[in-house]
LUMTI-804119 format. One line per field, with one value per residue (C-alpha): residue number from 1; chain; x, y, z. Coordinates in nm, 4 decimals. Example, Ala and Ser with C-alpha at 12.3 -4.5 7.8 and 13.67 -1.06 7.14 Angstrom:
BEGIN
nr <- [1 / 2] $
kette <- [A / A] $
east <- [1.2300 / 1.3670] $
north <- [-0.4500 / -0.1060] $
up <- [0.7800 / 0.7140] $
end
This chain:
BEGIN
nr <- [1 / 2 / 3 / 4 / 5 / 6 / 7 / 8 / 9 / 10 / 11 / 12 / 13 / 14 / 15 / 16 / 17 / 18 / 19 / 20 / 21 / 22 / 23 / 24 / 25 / 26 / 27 / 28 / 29 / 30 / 31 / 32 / 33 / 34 / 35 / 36 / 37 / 38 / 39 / 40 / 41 / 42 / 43 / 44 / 45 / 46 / 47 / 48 / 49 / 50 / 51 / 52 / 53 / 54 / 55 / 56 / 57 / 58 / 59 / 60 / 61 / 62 / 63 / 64 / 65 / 66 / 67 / 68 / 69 / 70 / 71 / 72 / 73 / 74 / 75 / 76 / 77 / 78 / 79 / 80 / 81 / 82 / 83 / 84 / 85 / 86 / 87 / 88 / 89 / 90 / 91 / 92 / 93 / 94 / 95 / 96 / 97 / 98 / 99 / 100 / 101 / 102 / 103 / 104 / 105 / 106 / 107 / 108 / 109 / 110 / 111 / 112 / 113 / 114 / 115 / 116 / 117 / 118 / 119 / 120 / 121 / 122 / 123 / 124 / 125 / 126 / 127 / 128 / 129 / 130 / 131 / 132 / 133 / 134 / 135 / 136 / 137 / 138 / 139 / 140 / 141 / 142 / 143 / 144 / 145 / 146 / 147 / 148 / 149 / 150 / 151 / 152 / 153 / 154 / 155 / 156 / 157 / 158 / 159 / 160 / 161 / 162 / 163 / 164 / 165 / 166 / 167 / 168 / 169 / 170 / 171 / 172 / 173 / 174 / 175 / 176 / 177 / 178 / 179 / 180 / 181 / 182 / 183 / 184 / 185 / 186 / 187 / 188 / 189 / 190 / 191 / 192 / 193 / 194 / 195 / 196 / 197 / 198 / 199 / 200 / 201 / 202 / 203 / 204 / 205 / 206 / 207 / 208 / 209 / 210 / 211 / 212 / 213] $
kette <- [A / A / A / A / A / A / A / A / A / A / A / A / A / A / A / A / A / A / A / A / A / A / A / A / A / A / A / A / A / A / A / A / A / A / A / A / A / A / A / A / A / A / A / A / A / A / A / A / A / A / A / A / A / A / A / A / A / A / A / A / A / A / A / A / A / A / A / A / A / A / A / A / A / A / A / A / A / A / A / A / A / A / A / A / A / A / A / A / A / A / A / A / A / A / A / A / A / A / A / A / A / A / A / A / A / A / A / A / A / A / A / A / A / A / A / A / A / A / A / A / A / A / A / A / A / A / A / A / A / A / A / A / A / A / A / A / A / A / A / A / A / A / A / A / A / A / A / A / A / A / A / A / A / A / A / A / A / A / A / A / A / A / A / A / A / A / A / A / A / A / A / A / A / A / A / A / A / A / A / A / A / A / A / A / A / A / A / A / A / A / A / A / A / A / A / A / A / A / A / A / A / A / A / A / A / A / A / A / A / A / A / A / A] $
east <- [0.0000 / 0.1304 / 0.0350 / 0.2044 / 0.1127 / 0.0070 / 0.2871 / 0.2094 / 0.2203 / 0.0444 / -0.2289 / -0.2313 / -0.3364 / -0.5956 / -0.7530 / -0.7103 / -0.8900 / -1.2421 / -1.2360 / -1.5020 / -1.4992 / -1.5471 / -1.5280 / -1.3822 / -1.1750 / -0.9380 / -0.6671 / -0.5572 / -0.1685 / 0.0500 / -0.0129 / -0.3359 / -0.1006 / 0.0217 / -0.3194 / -0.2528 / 0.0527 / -0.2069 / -0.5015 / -0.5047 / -0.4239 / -0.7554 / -0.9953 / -1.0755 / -1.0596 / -1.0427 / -0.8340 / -0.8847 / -0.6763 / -0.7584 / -0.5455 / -0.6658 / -0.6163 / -0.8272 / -0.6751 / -0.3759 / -0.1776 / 0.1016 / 0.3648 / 0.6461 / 1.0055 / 1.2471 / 1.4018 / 1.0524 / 0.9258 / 0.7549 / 0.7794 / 0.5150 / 0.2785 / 0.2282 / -0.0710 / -0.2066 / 0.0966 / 0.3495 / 0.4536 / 0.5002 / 0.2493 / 0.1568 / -0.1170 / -0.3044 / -0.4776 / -0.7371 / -0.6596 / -0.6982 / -0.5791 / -0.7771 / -0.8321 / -0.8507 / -1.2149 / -1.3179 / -1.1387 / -1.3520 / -1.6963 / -1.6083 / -1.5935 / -1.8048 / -2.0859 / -2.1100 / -1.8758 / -1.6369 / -1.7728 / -1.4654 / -1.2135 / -0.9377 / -0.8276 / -0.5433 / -0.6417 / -0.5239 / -0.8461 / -1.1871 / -1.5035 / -1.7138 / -1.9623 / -1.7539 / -1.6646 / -1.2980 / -1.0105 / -0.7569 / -0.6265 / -0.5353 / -0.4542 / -0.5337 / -0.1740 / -0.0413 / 0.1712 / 0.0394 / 0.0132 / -0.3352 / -0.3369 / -0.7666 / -0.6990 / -0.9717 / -1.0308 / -1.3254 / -1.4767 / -1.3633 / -1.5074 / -1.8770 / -1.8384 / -1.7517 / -2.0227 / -1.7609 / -1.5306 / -1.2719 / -0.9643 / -0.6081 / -0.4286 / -0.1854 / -0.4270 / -0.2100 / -0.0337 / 0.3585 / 0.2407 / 0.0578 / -0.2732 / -0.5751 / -0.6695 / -0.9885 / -1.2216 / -1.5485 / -1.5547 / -1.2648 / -1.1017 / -0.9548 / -1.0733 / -1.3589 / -1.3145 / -1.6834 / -1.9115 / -2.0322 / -1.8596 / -1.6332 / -1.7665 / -1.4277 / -1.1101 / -0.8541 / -0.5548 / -0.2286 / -0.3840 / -0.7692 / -1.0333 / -1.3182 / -1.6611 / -1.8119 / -2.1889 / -2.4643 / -2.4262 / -2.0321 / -1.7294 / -1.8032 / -1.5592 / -1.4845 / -1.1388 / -0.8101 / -0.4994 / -0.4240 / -0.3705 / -0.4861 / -0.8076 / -1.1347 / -1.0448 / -0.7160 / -0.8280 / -1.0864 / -0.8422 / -0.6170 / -0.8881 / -1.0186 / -1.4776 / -1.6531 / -1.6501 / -1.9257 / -1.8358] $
north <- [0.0000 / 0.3289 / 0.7221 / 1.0442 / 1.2452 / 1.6302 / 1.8537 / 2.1552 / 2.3681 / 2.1133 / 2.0978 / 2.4487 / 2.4920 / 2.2275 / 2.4124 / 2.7877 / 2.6015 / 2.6077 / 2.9310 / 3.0901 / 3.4294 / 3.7164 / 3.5424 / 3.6751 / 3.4696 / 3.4000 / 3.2043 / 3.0694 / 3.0506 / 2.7912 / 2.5663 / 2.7726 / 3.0650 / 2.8424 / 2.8938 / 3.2814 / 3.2226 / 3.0350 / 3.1752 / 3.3058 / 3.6817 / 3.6798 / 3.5517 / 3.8838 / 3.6918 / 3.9388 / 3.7465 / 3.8994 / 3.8539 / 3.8721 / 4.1624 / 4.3937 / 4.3578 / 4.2995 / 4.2598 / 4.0657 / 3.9496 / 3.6657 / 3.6590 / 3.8956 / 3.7940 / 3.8532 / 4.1434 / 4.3264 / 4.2296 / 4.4604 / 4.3615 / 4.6591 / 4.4593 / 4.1242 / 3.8602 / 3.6974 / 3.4558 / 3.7522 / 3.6950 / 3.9543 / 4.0243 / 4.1885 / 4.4404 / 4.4620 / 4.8147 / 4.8435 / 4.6611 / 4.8158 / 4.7680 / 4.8401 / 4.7663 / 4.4186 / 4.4806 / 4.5875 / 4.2484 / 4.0250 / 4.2241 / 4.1272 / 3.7641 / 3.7312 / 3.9247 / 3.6724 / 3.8768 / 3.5598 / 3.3263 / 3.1391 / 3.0319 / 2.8099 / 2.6588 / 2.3954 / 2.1063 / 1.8501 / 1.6359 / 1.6593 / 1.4594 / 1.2616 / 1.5131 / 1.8374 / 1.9211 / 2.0898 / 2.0656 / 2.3143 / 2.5003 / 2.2347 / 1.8962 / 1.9016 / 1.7848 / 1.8970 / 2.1951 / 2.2733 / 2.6232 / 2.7028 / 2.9030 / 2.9591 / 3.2854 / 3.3901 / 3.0189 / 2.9719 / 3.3343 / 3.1843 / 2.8554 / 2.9677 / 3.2985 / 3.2436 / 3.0625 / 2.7665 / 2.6746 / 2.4165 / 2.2458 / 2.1696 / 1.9253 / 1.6040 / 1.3141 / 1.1667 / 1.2380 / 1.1639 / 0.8370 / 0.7306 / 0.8210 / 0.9650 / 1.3206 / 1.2449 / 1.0931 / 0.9478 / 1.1631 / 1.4438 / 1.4136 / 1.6743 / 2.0265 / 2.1405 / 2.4717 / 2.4274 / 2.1970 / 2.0374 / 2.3625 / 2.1983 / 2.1797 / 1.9970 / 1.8671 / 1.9413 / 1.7008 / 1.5335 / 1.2265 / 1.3447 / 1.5701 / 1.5007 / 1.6511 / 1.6122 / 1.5559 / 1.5112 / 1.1100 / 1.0790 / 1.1915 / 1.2032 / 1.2017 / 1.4499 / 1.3412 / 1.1510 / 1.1100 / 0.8745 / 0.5642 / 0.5385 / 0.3180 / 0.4308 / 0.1082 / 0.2011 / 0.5187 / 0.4142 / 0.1834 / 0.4401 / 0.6689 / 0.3849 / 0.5273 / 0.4472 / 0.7242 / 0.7210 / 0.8038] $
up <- [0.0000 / -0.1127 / -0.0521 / 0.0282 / 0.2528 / 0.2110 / 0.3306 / 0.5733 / 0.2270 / -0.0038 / 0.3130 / 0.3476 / -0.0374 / 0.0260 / 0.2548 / 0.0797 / -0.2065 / -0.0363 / 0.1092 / -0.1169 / -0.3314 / -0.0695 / 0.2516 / 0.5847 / 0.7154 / 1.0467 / 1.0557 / 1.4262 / 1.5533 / 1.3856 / 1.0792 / 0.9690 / 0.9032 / 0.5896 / 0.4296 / 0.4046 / 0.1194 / -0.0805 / -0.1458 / -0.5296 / -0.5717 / -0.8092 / -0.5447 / -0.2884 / 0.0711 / 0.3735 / 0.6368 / 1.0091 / 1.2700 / 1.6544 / 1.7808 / 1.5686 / 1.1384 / 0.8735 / 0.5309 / 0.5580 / 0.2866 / 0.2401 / 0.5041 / 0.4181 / 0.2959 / 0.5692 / 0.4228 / 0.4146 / 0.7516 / 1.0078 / 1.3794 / 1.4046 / 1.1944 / 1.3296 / 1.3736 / 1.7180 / 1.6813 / 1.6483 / 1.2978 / 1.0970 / 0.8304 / 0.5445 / 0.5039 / 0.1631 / 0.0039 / 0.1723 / 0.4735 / 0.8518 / 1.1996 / 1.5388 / 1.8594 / 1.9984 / 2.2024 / 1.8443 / 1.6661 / 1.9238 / 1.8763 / 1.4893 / 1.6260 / 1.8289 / 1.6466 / 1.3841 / 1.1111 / 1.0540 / 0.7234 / 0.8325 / 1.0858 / 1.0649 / 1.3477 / 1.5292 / 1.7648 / 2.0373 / 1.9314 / 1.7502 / 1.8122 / 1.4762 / 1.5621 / 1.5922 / 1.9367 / 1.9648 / 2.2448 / 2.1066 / 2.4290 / 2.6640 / 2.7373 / 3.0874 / 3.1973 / 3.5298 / 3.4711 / 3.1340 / 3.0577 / 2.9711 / 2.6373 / 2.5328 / 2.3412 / 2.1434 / 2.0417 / 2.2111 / 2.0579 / 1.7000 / 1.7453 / 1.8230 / 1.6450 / 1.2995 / 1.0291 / 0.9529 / 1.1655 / 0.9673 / 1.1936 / 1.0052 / 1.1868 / 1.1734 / 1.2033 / 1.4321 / 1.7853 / 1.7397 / 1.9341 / 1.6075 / 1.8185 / 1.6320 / 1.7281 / 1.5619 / 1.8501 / 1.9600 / 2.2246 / 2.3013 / 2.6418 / 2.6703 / 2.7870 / 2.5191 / 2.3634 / 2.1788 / 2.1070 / 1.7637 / 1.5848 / 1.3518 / 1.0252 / 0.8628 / 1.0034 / 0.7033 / 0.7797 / 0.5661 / 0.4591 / 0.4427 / 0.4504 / 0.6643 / 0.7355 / 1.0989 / 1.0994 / 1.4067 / 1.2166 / 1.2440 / 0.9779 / 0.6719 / 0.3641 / 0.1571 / -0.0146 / 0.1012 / -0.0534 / -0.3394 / -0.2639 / 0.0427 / 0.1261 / 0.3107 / 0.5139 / 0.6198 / 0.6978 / 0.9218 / 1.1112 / 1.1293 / 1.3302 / 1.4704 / 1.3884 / 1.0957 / 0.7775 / 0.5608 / 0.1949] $
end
C-alpha cells in the first residue's frame, strides 16, 4: 500500500482552495497561518486577525518584515490596500458578532460530531493558552480544523468523544488534515477526499470510527 502524505504547504493549499470568493476569514496561531501564502491573488478573501487587522496578505520575505505589523501569533504580516488595523475589544466584537464566514483553526483532538479541544490537554503543569479560540469557534459561520491526524504516538486526534478540555461543542464543520479531509456531521465523519492511494479502510483503522463516503 502506497500514498504520500500532504505537506504543511500542499495541506495548506488544500484548505485555501475552499475558502469561497469574498469570505472573511481567520486564521488561528501555527499551521493555519500556511493557508494565508495560498489563497489566489484573483480571489478577494479578507483574512482577520484577533489583535486587531483585517486585510492581511502573504507573510512577508524577511528582508521586508515589520515587527510593528504582526498577527495573534506575532509573525510579521503583510497588510493589503485596503486593509486596517484596530483595537482588539473591536477584533472580538467582529468575532463574536457573527462577522467571521470562516475560521481556521489547530487542535489537540476533535469529536465525529464536531466538538474541539484546542487550548489544553489538561496535563499537570500545562500552561493554559484559550486565546480567542473559544470566541472563534462559536463565532464564525464555519469553523474548519487543520491538523496532523495523528499524535507523534501514532494516536488519532480524531475521537469518539474528546477528552480533553472542550473549547466548543459540535462547531467543527471539517477537520482538514495530511492524509484526508473530513466533514463532521450530528451522524459521524463524513468524507470528503483523502490522498491517493490510500483506502477508506485504512483510513478508518487508522482513526479507529466508521466514515461514511
Amino acid at each position: 500500500m502506497t500514498y504520500q502524505k500532504r505537506s504543511k504547504e500542499q495541506l495548506a493549499a488544500r484548505v485555501a482552495q475552499d475558502i469561497h470568493e469574498g469570505a472573511v476569514v481567520n486564521l488561528g496561531i501555527g499551521m493555519p497561518t500556511l493557508v494565508a501564502n495560498h489563497i489566489p491573488a484573483s480571489r478577494e478573501v479578507i483574512l482577520h486577525s484577533e489583535n486587531g487587522i483585517l486585510g492581511m496578505g502573504p507573510a512577508p520575505a524577511e528582508c521586508d518584515a515589520d515587527y510593528d505589523l504582526i498577527n495573534a501569533g506575532k509573525q510579521p504580516v503583510t497588510l493589503l490596500k485596503g486593509g486596517s488595523f484596530f483595537h482588539h475589544a473591536d477584533s472580538f466584537a467582529m468575532m463574536r458578532g457573527g462577522h467571521l464566514d470562516i475560521c481556521v483553526l489547530g487542535a489537540f483532538q476533535v469529536s465525529s460530531t464536531g466538538d474541539l479541544a484546542n487550548w489544553s490537554t489538561g496535563e499537570a503543569g500545562a500552561i493554559p493558552a484559550v486565546g480567542g479560540a473559544m470566541d472563534l469557534a462559536i463565532g464564525a459561520r464555519q469553523t474548519w480544523v487543520m491538523m496532523d491526524l495523528l499524535t507523534k504516538k501514532g494516536e488519532s486526534k480524531v475521537v469518539a468523544q474528546c477528552s480533553y478540555p472542550l473549547t466548543g461543542m459540535a462547531c467543527v464543520k471539517r477537520i482538514y488534515s495530511e492524509l484526508a479531509t473530513l466533514a463532521c456531521t450530528p451522524q459521524g465523519l463524513q468524507l470528503i477526499d483523502l490522498v491517493e492511494g490510500l483506502p477508506l479502510a485504512e483510513l478508518e483503522k487508522l482513526i479507529g470510527l466508521p466514515i461514511s463516503a
